[in-house]
N, CA, C and O atoms as a MOPAC input file, in Angstrom:
PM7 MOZYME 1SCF
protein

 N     -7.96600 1     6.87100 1     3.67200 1
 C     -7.21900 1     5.64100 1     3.58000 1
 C     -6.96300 1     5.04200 1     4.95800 1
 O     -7.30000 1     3.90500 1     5.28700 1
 N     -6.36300 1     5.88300 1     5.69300 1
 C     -6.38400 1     5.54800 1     7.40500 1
 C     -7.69900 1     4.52100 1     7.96300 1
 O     -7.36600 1     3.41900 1     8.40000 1
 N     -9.24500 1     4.89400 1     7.94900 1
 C    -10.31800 1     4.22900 1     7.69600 1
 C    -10.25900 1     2.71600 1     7.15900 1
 O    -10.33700 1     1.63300 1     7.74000 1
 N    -10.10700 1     3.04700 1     5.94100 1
 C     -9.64700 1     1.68200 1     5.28000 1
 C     -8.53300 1     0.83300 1     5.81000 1
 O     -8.61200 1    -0.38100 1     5.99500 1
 N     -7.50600 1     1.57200 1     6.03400 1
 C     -6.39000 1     0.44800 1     6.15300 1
 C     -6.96500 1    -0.24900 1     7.87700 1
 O     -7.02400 1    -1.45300 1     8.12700 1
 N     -7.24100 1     0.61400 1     8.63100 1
 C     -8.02000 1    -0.04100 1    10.53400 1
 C     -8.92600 1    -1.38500 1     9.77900 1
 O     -8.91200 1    -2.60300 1     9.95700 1
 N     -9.76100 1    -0.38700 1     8.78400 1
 C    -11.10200 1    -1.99100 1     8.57100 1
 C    -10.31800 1    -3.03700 1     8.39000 1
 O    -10.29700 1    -3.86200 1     9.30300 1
 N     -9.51400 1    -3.26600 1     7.23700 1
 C     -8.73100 1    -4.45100 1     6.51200 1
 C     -8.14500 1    -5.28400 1     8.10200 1
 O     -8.24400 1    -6.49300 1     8.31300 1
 N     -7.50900 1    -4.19900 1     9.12100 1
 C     -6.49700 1    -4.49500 1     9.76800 1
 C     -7.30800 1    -5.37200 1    10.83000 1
 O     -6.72100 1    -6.08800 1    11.64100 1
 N     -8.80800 1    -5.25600 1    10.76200 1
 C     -9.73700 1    -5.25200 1    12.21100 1
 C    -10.46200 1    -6.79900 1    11.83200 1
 O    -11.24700 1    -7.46400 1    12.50700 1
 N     -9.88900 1    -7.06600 1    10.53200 1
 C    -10.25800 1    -8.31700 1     9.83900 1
 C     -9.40100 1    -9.07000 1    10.23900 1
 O     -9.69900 1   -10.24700 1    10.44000 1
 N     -8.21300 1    -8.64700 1    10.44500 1
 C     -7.35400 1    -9.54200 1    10.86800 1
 C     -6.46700 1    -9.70400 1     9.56800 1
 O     -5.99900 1   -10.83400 1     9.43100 1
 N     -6.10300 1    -8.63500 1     8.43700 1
 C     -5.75200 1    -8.61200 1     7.41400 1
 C     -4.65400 1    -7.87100 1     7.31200 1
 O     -5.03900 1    -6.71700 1     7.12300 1
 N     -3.01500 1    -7.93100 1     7.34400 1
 C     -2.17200 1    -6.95400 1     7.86800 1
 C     -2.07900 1    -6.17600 1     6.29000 1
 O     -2.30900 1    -6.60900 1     5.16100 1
 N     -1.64200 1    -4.85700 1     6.78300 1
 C     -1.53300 1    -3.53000 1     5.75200 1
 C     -0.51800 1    -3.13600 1     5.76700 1
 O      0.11500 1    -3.30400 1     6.81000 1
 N     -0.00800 1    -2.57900 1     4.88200 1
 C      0.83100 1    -1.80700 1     4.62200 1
 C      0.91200 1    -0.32800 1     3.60600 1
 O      0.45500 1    -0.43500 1     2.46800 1
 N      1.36600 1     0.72900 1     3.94400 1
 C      0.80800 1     1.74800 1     3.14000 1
 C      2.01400 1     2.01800 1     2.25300 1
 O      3.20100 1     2.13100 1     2.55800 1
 N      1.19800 1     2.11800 1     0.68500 1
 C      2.33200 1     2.45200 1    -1.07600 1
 C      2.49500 1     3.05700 1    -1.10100 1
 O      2.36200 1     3.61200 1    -0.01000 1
 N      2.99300 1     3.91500 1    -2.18000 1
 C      2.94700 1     5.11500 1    -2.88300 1
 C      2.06700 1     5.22200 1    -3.82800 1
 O      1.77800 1     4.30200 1    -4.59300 1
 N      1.51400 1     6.48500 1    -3.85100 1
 C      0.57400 1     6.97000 1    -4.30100 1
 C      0.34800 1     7.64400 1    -6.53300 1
 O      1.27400 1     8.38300 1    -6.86700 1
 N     -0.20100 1     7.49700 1    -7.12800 1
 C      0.23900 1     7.12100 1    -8.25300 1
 C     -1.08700 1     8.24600 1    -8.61600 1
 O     -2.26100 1     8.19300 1    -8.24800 1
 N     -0.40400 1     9.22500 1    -9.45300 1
 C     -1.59400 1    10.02500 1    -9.94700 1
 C     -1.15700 1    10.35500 1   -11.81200 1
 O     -0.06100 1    10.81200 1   -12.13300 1
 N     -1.72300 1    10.17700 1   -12.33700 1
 C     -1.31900 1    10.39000 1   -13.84700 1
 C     -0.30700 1     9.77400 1   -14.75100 1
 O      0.16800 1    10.21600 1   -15.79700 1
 N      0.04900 1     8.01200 1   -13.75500 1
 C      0.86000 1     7.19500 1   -14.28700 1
 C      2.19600 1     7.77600 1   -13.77000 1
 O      3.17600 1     7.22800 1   -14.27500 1
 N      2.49000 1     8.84400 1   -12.80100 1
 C      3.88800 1     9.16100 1   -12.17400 1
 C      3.61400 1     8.84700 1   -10.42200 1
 O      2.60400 1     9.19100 1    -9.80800 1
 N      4.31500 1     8.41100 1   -10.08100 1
 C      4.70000 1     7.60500 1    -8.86800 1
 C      4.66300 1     8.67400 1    -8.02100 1
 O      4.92000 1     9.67300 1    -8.69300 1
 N      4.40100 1     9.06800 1    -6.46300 1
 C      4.75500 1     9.69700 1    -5.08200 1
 C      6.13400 1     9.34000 1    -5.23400 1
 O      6.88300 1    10.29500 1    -5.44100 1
 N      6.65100 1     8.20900 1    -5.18200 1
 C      8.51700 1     7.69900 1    -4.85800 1
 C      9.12100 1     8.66200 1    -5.22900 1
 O     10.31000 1     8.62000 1    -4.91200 1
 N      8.78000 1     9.64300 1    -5.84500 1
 C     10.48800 1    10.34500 1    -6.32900 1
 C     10.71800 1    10.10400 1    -8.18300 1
 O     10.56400 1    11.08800 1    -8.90600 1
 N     10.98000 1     9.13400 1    -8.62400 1
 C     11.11600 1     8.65400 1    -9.73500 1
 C      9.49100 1     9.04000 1   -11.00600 1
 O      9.74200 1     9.02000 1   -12.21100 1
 N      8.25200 1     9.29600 1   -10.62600 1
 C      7.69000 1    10.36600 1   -11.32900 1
 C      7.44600 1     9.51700 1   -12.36500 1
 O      7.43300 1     8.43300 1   -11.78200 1
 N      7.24500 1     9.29300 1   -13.51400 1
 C      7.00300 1     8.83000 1   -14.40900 1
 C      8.00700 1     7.69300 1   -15.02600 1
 O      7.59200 1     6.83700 1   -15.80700 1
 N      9.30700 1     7.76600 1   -14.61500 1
 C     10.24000 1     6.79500 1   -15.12500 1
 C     10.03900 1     5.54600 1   -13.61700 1
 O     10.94400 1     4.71400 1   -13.55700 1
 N      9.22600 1     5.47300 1   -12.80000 1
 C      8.93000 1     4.15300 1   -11.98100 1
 C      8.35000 1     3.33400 1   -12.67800 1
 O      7.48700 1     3.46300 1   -13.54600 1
 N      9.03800 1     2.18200 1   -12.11800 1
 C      8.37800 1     0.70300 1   -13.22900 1
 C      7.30900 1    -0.17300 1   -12.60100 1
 O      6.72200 1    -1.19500 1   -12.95600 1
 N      7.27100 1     0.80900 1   -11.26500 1
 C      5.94500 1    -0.13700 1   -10.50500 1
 C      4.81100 1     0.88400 1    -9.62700 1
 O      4.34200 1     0.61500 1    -8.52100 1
 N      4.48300 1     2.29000 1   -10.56500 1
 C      3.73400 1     3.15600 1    -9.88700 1
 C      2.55200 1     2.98300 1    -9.21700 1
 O      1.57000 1     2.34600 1    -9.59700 1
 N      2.76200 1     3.81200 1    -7.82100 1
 C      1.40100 1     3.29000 1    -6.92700 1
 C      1.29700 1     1.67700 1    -6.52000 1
 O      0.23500 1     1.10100 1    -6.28600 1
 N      2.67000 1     1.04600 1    -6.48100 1
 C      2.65300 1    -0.05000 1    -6.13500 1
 C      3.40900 1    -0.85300 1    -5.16300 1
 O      3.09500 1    -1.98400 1    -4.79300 1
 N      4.24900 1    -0.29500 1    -4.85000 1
 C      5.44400 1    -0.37800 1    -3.58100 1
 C      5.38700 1     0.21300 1    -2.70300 1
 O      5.34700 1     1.41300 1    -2.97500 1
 N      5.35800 1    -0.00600 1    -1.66800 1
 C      5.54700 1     0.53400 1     0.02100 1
 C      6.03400 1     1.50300 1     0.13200 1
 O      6.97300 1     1.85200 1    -0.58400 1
 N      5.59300 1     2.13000 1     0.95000 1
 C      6.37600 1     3.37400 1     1.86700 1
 C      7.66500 1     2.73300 1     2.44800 1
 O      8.84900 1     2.95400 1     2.19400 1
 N      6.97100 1     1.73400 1     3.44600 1
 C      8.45700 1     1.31900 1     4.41000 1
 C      9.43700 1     0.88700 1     4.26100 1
 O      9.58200 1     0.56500 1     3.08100 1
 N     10.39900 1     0.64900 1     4.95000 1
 C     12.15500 1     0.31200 1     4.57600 1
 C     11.56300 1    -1.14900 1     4.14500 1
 O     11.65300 1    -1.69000 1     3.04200 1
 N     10.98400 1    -1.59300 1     5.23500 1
 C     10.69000 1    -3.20800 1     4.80800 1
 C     10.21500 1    -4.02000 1     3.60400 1
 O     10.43300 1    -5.16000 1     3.19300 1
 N      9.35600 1    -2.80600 1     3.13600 1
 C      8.31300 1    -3.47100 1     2.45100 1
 C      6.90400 1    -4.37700 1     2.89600 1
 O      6.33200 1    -4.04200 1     3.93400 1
 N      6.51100 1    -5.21400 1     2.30900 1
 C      5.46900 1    -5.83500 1     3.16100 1
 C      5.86200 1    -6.91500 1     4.20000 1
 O      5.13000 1    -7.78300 1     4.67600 1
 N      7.26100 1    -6.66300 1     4.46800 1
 C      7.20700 1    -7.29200 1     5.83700 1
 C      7.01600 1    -6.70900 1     6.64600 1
 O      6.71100 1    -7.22100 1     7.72300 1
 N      7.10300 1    -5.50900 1     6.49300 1
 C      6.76600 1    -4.64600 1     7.46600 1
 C      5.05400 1    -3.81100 1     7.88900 1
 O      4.66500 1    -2.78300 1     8.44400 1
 N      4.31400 1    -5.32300 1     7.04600 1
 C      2.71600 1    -5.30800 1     7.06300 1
 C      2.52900 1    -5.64200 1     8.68300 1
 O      3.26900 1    -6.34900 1     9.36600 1
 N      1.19000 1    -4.84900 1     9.15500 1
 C      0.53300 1    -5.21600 1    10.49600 1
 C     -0.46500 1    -4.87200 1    10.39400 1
 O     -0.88100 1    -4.31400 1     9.37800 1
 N     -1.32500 1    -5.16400 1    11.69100 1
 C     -2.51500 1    -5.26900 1    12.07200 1
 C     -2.62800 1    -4.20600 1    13.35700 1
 O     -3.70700 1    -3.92000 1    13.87500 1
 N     -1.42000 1    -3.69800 1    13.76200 1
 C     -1.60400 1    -2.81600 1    14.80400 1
 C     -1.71700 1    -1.23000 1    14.40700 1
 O     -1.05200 1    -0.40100 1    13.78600 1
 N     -3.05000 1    -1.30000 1    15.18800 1
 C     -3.72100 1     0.25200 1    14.69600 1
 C     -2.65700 1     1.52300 1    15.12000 1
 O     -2.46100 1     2.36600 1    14.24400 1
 N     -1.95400 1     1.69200 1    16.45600 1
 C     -1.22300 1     2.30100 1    16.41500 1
 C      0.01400 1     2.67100 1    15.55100 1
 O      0.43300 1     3.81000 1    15.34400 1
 N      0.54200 1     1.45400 1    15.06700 1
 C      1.64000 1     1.66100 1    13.77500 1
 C      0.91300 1     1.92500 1    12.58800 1
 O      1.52300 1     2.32700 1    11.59700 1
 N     -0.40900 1     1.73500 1    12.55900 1
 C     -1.07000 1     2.08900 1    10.98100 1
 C     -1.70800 1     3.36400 1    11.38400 1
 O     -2.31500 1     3.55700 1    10.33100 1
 N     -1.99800 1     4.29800 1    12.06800 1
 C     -1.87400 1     5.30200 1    12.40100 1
 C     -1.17900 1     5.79900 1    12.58700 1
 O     -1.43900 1     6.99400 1    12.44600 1
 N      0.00700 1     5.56000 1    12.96000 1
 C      1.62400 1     6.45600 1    12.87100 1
 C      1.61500 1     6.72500 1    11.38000 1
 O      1.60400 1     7.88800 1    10.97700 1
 N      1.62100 1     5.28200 1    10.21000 1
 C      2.05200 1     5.54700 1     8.77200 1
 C      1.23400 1     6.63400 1     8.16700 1
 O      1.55800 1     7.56700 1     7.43200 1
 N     -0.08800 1     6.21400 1     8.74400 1
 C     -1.25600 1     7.51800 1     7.69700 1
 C     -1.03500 1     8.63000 1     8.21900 1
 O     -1.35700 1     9.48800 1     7.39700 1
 N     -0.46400 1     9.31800 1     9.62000 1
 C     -0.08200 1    10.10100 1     9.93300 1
 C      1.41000 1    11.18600 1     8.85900 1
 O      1.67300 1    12.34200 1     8.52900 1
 N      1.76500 1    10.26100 1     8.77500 1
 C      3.41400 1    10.34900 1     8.27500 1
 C      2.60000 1    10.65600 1     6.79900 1
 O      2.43800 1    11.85500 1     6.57200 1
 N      2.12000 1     9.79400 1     5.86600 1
 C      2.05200 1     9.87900 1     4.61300 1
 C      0.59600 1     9.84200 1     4.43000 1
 O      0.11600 1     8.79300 1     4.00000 1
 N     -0.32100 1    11.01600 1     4.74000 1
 C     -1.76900 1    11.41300 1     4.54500 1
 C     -2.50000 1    10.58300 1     3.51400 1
 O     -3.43900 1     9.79800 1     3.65000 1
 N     -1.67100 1    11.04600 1     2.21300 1
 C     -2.20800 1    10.62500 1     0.58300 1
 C     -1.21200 1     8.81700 1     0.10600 1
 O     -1.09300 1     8.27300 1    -0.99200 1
 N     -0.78900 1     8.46700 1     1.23700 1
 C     -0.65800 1     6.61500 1     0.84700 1
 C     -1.97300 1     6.06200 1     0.52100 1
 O     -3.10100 1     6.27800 1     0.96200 1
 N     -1.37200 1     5.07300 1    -0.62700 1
 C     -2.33700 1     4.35500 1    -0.99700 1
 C     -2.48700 1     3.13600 1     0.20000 1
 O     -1.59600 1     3.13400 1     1.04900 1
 N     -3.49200 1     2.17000 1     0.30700 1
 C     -3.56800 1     1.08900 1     1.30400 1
 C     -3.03300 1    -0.36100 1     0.96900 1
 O     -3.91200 1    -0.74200 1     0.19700 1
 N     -2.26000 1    -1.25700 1     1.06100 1
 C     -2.15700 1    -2.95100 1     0.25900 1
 C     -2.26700 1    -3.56500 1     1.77500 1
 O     -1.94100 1    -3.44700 1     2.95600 1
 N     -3.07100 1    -4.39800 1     0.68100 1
 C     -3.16800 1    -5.58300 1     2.08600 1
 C     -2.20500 1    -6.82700 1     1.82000 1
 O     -2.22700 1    -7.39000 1     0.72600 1
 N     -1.35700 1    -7.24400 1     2.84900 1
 C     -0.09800 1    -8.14100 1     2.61500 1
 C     -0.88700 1    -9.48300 1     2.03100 1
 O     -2.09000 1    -9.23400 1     2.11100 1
 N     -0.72000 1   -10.55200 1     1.58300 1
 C     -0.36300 1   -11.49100 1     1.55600 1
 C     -0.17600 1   -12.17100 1     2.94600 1
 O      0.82800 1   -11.82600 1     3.56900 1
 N     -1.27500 1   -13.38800 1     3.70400 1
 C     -0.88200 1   -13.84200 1     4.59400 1
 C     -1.54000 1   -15.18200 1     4.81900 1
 O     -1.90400 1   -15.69900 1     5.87600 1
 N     -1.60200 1   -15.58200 1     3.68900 1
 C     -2.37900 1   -17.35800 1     3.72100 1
 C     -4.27400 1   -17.26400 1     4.09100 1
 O     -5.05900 1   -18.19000 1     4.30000 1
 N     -4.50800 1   -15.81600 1     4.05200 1
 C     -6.07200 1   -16.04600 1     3.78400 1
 C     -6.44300 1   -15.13800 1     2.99700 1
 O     -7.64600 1   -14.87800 1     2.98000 1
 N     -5.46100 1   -14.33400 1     2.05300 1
 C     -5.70700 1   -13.87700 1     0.61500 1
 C     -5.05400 1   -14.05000 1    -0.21300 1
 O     -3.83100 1   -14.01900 1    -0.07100 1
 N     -5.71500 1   -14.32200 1    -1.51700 1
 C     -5.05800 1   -14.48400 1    -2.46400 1
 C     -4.81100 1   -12.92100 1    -3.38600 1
 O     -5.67100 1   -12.04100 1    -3.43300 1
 N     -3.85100 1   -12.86300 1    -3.86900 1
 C     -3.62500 1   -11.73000 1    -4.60800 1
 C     -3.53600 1   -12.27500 1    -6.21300 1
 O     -2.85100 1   -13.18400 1    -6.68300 1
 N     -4.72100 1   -11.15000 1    -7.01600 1
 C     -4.40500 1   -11.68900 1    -8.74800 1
 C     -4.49200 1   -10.10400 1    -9.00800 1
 O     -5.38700 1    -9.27200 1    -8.85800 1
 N     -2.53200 1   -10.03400 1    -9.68100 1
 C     -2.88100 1    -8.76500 1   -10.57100 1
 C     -3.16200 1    -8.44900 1   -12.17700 1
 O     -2.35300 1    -8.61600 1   -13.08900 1
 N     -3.95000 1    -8.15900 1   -12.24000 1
 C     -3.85400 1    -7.89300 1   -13.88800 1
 C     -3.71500 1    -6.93400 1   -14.56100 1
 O     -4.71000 1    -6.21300 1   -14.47100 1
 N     -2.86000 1    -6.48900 1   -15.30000 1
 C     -2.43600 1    -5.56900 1   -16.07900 1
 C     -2.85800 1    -6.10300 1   -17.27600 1
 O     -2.50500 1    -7.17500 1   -17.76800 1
 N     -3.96700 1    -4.94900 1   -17.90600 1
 C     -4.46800 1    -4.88200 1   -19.13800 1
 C     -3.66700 1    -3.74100 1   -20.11200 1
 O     -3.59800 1    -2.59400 1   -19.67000 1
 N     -3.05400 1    -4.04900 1   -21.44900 1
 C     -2.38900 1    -3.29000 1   -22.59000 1
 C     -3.13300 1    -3.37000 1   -23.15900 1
 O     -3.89400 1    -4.32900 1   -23.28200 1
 N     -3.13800 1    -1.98500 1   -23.88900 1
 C     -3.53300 1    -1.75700 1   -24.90600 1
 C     -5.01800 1    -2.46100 1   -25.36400 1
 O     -5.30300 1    -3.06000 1   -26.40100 1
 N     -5.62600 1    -2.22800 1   -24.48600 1
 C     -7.09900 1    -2.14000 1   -24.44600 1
 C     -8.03700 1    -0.97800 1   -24.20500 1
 O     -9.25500 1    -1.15400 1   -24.22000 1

């Protein structure tokens, strides 16, 4: 993920690293009763606390090995999520 999150970042695309979501239960703590697994930040900030600097995105993958990667929102991506039920 470290890999990934530098490429995104080398685009000029700021990152931020989630929590990690394995069997529909969340890394956060909360395990299966999270209402947004594998989808929220590690950091206090949240995605304001998205960058492009390799040293702070190497501190995070350092800190949290198995984070997932999001790329913020910054006027040259668009984000579409879709959640499919019961399909």
């Amino acid at each position: 993920m470290l890999k990934a999150a530098l490429a995104y970042s080398a685009l000029g695309l700021p990152v931020v690293p989630i929590h990690a979501a394995a069997g529909g239960k969340c890394s956060c703590g909360e395990g299966s009763a999270c209402k947004s697994p594998g989808k929220h930040p590690l950091t206090a900030h949240g995605f304001r606390d998205a960058t492009c600097d390799p040293t702070v995105i190497r501190g995070w993958f350092t800190e949290w090995p198995d984070a997932n990667v999001a790329v913020a929102p910054n006027g040259r991506v668009v984000v579409v999520d879709v959640d499919r039920h019961g399909t």
